[in-house]
DSSP file (Angstrom, degrees, kcal/mol; ACC not computed):
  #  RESIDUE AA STRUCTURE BP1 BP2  ACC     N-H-->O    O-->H-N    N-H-->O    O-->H-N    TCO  KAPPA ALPHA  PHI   PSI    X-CA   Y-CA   Z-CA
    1    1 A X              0   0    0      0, 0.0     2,-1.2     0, 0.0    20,-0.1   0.000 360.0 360.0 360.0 114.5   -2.7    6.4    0.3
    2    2 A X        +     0   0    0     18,-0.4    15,-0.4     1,-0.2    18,-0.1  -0.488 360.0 152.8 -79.6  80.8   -0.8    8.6    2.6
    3    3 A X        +     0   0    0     -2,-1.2    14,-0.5    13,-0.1    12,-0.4   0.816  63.5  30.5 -94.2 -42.3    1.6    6.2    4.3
    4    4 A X        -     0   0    0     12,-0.1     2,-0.3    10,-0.1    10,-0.1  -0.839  62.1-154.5-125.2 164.3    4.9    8.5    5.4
    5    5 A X    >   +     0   0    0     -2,-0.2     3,-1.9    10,-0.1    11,-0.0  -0.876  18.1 176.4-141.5  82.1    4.2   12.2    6.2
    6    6 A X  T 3  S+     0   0    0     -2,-0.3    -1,-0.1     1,-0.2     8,-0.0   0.968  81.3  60.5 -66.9 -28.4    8.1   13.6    5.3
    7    7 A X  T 3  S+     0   0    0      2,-0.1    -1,-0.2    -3,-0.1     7,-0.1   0.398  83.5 107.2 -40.1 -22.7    6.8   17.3    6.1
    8    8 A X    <   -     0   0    0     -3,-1.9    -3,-0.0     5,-0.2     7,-0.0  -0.270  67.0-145.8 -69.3 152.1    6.0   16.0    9.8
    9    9 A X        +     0   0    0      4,-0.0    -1,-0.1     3,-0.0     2,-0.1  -0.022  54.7 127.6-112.4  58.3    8.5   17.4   12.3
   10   10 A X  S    S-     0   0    0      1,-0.1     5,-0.0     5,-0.0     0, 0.0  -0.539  79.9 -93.7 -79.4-171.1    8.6   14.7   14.3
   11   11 A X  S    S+     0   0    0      1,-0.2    -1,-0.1    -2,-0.1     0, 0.0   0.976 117.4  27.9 -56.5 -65.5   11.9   13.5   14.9
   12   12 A X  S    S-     0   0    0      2,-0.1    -1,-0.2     1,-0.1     3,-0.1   0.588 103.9-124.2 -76.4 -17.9   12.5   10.7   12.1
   13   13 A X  S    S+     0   0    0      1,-0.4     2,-0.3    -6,-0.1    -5,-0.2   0.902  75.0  76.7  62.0  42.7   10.1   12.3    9.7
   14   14 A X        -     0   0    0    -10,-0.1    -1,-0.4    -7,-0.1     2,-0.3  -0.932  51.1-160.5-150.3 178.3    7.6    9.8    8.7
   15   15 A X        -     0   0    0    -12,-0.4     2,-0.3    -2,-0.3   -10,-0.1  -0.718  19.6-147.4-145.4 150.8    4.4    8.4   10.5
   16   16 A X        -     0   0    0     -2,-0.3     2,-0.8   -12,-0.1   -12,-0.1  -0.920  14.7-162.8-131.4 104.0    3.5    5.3    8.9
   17   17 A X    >   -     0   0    0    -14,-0.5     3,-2.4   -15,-0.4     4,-0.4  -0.734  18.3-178.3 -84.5 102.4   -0.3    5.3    9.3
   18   18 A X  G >  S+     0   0    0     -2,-0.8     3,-1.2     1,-0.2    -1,-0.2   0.851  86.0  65.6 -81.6 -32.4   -2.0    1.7    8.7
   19   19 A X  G 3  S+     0   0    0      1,-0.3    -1,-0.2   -16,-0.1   -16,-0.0   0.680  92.0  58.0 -56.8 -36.4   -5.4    3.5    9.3
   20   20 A X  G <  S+     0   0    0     -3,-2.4   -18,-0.4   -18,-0.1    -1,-0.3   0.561  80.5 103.0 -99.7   7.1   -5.0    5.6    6.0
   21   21 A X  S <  S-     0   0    0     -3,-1.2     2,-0.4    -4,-0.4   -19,-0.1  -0.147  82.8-107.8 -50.2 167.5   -4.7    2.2    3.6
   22   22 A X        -     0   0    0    -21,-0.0     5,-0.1     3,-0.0    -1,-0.1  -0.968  31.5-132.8 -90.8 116.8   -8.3    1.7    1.7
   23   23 A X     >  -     0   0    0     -2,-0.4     4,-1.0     1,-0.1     3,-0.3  -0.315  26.9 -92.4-103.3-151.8  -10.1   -0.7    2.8
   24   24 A X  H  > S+     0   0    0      1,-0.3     4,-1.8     2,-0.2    -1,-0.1   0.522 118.9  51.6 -98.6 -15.9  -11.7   -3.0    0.8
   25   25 A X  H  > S+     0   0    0      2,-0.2     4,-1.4     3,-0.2    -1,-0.3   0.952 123.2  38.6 -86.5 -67.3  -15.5   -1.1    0.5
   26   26 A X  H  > S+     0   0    0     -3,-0.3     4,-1.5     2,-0.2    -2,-0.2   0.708 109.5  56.4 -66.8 -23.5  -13.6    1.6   -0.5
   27   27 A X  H  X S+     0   0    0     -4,-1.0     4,-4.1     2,-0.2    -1,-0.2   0.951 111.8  48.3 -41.3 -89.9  -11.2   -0.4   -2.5
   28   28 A X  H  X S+     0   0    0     -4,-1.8     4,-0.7     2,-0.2     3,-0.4   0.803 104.2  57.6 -23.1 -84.9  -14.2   -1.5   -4.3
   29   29 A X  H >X S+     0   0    0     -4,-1.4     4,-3.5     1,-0.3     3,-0.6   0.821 103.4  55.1  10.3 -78.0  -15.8    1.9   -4.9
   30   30 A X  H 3X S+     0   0    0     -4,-1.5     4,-2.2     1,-0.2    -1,-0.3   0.930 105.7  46.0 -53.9 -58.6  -13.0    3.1   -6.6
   31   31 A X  H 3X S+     0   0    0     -4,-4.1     4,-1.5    -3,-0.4    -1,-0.2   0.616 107.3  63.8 -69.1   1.0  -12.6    0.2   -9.4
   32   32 A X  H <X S+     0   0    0     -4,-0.7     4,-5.6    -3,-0.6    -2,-0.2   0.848 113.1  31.0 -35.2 -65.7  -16.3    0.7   -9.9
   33   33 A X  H  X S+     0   0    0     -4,-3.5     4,-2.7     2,-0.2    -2,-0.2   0.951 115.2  56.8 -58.1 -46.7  -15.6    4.2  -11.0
   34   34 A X  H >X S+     0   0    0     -4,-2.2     4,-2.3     1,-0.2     3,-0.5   0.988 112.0  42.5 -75.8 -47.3  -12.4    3.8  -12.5
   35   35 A X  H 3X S+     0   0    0     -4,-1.5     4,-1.7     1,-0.2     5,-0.2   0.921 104.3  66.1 -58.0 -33.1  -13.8    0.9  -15.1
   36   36 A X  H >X S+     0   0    0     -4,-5.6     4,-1.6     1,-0.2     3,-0.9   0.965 109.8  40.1 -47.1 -48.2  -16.9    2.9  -15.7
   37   37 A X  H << S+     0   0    0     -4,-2.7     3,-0.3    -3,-0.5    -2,-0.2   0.963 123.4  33.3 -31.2 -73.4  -14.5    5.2  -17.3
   38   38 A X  H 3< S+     0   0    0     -4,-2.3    -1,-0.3     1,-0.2    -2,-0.2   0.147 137.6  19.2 -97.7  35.8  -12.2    3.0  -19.0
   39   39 A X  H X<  +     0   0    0     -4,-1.7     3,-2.0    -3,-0.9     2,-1.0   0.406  58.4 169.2-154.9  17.9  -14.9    0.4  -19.8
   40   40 A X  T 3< S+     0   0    0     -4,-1.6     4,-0.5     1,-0.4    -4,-0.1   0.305  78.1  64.5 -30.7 -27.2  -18.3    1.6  -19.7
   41   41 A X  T 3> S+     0   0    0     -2,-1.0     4,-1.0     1,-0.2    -1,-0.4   0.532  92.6  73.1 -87.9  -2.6  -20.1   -1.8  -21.5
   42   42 A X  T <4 S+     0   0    0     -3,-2.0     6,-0.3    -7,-0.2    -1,-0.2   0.921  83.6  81.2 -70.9 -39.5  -18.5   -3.7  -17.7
   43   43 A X  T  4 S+     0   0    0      1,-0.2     5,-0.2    -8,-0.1    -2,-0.1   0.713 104.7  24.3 -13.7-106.6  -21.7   -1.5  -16.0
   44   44 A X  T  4 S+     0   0    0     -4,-0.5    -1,-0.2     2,-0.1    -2,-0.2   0.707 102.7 116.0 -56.4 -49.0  -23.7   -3.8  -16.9
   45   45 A X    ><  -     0   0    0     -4,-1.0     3,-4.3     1,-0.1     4,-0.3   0.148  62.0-137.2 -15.0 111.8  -21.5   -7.0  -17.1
   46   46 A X  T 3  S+     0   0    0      1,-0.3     3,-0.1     2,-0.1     4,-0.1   0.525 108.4  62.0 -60.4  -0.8  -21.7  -10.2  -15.1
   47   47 A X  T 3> S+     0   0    0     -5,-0.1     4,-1.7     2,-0.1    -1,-0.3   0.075  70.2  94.5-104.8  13.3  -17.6   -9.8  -15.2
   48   48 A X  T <4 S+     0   0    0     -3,-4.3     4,-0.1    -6,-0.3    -2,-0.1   0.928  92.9  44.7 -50.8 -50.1  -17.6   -6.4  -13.2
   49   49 A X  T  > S+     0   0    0     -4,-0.3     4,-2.0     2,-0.3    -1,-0.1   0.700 111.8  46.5 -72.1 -30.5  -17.0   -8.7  -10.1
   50   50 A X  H  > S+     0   0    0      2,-0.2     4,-1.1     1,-0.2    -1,-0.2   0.745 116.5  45.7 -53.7 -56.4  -14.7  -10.9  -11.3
   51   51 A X  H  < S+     0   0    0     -4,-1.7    -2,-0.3     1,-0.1    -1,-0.2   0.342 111.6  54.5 -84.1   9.8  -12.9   -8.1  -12.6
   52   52 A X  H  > S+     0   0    0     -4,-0.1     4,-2.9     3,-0.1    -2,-0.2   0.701 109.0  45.0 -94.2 -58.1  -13.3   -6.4   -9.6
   53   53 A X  H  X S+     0   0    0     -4,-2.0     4,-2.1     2,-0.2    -3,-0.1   0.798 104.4  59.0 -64.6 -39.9  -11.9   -9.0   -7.5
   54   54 A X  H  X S+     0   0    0     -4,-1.1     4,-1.0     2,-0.2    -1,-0.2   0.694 107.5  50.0 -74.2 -21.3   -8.8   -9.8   -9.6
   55   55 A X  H  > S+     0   0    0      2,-0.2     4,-2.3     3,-0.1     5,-0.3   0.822 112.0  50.7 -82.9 -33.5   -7.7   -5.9   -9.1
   56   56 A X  H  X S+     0   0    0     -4,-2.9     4,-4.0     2,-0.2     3,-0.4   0.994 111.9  45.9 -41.1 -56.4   -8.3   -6.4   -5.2
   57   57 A X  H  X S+     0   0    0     -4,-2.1     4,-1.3     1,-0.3     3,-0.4   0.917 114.8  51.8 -53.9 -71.5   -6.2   -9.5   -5.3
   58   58 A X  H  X S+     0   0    0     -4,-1.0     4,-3.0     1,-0.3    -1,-0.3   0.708 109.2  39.7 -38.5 -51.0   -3.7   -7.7   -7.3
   59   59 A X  H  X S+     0   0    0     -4,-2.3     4,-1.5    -3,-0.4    -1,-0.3   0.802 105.4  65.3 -87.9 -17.1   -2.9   -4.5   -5.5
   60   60 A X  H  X S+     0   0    0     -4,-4.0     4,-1.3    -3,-0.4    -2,-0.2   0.845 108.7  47.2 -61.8 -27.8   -3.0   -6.3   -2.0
   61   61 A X  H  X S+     0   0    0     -4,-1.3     4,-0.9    -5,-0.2     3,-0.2   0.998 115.5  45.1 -26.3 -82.6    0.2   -8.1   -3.7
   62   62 A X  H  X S+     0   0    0     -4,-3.0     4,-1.8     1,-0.3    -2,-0.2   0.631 112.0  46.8 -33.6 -40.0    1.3   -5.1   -4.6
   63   63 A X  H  X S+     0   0    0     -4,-1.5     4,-2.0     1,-0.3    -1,-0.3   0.892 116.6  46.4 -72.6 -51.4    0.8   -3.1   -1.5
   64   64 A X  H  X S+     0   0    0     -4,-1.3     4,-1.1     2,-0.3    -1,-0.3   0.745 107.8  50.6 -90.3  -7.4    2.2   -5.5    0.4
   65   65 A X  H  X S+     0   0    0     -4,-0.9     4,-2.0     2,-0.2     3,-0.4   0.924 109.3  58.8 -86.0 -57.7    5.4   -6.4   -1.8
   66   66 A X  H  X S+     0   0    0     -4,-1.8     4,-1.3     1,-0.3     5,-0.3   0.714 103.7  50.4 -99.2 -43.7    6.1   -2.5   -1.7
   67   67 A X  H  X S+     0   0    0     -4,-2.0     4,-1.8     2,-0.2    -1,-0.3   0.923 107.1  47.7 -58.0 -46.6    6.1   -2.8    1.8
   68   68 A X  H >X S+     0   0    0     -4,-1.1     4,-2.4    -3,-0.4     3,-1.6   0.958 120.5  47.2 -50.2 -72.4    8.9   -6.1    1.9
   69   69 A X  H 3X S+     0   0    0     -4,-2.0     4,-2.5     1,-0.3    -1,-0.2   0.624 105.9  50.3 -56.1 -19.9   11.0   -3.6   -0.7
   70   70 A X  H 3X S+     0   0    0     -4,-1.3     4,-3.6     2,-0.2    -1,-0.3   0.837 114.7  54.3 -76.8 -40.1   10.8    0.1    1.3
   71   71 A X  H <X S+     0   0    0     -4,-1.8     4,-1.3    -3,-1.6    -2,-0.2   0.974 111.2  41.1 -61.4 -55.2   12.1   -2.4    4.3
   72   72 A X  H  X S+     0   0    0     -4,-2.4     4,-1.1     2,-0.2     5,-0.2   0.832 113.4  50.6 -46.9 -60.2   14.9   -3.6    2.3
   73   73 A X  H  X S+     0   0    0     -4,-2.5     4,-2.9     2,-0.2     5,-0.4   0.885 106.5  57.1 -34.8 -46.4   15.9   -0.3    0.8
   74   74 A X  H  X S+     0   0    0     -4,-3.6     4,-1.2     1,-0.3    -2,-0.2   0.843 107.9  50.1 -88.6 -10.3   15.9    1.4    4.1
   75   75 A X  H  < S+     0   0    0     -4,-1.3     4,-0.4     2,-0.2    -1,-0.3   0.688 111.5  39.0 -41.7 -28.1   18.2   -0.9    5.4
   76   76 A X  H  X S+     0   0    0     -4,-1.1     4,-1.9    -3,-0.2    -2,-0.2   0.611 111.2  59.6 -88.9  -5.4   20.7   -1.0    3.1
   77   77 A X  H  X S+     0   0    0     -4,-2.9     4,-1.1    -5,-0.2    -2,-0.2   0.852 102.6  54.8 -76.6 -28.7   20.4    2.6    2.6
   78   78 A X  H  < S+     0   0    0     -4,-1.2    -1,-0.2    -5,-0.4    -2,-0.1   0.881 107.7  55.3 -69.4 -15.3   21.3    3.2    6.5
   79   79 A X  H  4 S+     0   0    0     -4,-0.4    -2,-0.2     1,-0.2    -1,-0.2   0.946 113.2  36.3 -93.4 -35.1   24.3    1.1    5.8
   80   80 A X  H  < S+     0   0    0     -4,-1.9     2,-0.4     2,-0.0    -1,-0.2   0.280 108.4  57.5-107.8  25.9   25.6    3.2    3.1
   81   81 A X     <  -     0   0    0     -4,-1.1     0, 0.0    -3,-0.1     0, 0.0  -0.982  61.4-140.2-131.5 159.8   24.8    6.9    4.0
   82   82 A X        +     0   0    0     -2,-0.4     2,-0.4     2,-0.1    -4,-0.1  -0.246  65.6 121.2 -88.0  30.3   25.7    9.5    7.1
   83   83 A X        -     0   0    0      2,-0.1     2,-1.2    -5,-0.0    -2,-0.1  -0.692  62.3-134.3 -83.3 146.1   22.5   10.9    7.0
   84   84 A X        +     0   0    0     -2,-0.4     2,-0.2     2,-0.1    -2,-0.1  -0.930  48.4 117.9-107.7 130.0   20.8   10.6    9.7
   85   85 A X  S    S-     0   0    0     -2,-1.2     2,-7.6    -7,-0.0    -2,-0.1  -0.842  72.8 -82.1 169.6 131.0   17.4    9.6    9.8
   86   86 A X     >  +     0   0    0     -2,-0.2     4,-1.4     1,-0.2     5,-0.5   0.074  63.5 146.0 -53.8  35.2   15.4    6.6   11.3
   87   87 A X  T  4 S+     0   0    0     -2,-7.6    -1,-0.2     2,-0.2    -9,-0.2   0.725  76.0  44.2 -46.0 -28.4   16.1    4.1    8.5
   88   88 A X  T >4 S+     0   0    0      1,-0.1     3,-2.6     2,-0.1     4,-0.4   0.936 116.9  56.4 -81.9 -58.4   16.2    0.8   11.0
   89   89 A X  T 3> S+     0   0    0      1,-0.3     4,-0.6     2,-0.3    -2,-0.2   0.538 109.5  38.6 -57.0 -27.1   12.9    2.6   12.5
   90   90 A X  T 3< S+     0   0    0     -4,-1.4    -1,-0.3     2,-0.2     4,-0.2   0.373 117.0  51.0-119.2   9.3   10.9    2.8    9.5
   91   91 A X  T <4 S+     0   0    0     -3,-2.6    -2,-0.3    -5,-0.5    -1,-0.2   0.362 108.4  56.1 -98.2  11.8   12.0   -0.8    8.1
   92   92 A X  T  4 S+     0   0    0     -4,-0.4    -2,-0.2     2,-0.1    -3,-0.2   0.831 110.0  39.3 -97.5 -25.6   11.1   -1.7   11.0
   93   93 A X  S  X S+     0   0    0     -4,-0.6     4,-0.9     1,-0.2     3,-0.2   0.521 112.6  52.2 -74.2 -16.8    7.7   -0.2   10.4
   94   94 A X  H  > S+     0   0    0      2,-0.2     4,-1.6     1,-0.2    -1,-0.2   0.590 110.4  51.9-115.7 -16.1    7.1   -1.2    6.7
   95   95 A X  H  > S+     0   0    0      2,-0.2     4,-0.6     3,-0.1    -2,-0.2   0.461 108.3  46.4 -84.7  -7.2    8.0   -4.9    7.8
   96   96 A X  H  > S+     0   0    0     -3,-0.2     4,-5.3    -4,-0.2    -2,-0.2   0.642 117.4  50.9-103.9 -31.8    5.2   -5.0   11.0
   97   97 A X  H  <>S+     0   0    0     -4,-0.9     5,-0.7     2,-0.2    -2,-0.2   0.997 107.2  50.8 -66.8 -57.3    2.9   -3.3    7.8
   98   98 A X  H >X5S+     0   0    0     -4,-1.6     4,-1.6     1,-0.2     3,-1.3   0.917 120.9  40.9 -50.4 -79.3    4.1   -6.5    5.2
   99   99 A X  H 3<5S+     0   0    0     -4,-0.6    -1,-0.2     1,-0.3    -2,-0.2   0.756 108.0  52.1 -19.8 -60.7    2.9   -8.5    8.2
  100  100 A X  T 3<5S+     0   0    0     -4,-5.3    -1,-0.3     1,-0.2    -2,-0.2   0.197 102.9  58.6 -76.4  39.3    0.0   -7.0    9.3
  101  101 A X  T <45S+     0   0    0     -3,-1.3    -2,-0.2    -5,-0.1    -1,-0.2   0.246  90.7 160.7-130.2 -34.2   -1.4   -7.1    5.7
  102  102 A X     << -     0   0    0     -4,-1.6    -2,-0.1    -5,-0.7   -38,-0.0   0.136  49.4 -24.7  28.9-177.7   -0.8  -11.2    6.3
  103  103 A X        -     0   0    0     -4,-0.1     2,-0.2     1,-0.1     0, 0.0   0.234  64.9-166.4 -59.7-165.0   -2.6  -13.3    4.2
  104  104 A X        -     0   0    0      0, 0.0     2,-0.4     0, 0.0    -1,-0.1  -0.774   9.9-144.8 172.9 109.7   -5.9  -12.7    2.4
  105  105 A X              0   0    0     -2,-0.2     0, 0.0     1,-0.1     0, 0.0  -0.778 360.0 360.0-107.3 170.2   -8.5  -14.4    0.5
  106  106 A X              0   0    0     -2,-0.4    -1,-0.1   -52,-0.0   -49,-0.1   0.176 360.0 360.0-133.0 360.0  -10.3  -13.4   -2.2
């Protein structure tokens, strides 16, 4: 997931792209593959879905938690460096992201 583009020359140096998250078909797809790999006898297994659903559940936590904490950091990081760089501007972005991620059933 590309989320900040530090290479960009805009001014502040990120884009925070909501667009490039996976969503959940793709999401999906991907722990398909990765358990064939590290589990191969789940193929066939009436707990593929199960276990399938309980890594969704999990990294939307994650994802979204990692959003709360980037916010947090870049505020107190504007407060203790002279750098200049858009630190209120992209907690302000990674807090409209924790939000727009809102809840979610599974």
């Amino acid at each position: 997931m590309s989320l900040n583009n530090f290479a960009s020359q805009e001014k502040e140096g990120f884009i925070l792209n909501e667009n490039n998250y996976p969503n959940d078909e793709m999401q999906e797809k991907f722990f398909k593959s990765y358990l064939s790999v590290y589990d191969p006898s789940l193929n066939d297994s009436s707990e593929l879905e199960t276990i399938i659903n309980q890594m969704k559940k999990e990294v939307w936590l994650y994802a979204r938690l990692s959003h709360a904490q980037w916010c947090v950091r870049a505020i107190i990081k504007r407060q203790e460096t002279t750098i200049k760089w858009g630190y209120y501007e992209y907690a302000q972005q990674r807090l409209t992201a924790f939000y727009n991620m809102g809840q979610k059933e599974f």
